[in-house]
N, C-alpha and C positions, 0 to 999 in steps of 0.2 A: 391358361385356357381351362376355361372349365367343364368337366365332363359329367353326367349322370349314369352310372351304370344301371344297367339291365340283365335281367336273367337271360339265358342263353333262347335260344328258338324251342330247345326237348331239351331234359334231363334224363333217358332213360332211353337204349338199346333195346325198342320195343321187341325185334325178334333176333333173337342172336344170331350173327353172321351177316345179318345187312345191316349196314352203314346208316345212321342218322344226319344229320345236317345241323349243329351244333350253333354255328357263329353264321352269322351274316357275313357278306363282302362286306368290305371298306370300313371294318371296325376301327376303333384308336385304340384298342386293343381286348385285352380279356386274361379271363383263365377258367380252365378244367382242369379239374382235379379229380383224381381215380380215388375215390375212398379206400381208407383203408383195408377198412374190415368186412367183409362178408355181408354182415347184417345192416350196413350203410349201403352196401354196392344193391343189397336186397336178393341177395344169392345164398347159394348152400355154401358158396368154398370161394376166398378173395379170389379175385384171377385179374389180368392184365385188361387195359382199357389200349386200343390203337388209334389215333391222329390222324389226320393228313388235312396237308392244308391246300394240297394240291388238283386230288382225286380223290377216289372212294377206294377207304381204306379196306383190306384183308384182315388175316389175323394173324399176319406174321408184320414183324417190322423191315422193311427194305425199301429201294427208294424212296420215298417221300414220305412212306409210313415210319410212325416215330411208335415205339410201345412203352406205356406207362404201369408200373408195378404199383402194386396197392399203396397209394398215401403218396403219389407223384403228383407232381403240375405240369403243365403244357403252358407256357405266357403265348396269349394269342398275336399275330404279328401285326402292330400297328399300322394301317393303310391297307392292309393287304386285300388284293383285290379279289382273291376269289373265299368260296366259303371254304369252311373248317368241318369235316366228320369226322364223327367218331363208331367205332364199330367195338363190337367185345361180342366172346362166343357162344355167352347165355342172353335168353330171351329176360328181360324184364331188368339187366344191369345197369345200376342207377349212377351216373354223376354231378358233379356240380359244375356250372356252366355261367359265368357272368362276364361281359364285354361293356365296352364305354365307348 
């Protein structure tokens, strides 16, 4: 089967501490990735990036929220029917975001 990927919906945690909307439902799947480094993330200091593929994610990991350390991935869940956010707890933190 052949798939074309696409960039995610946002790359970037416009205000830290609320939740972006990352993937669409019903992807065949994807990935985000937490940059490594500070100066990728587009911050002062690396910090963790939060998931959920469930809800709208916090900024701790528990239930549903999954937390990714600088230079992680998240493999988006094939078919999965609802959307994927991400959240981090500065304003302007940038990820990479691609789905098929």
């Amino acid at each position: 089967m052949a798939v074309t990927p696409i960039a995610g919906l946002v790359s970037v945690v416009t205000t830290g501490g609320t939740p972006v909307t990352a993937i669409a439902a019903n992807p065949n799947g994807g990935i985000i990735t937490n940059p490594l480094t500070a100066t990728d993330q587009n911050i002062s200091i690396a910090e963790p990036l939060y998931i959920d593929p469930v809800t709208s994610p916090g900024l701790a990991a528990n239930g549903t929220t999954f937390r990714l350390e600088p230079g992680q991935s998240w493999l988006v869940i094939p078919g999965q029917s609802t959307v994927t956010r991400v959240n981090a707890a500065t304003s302007g933190h940038k990820f990479s975001v691609v789905s098929w």
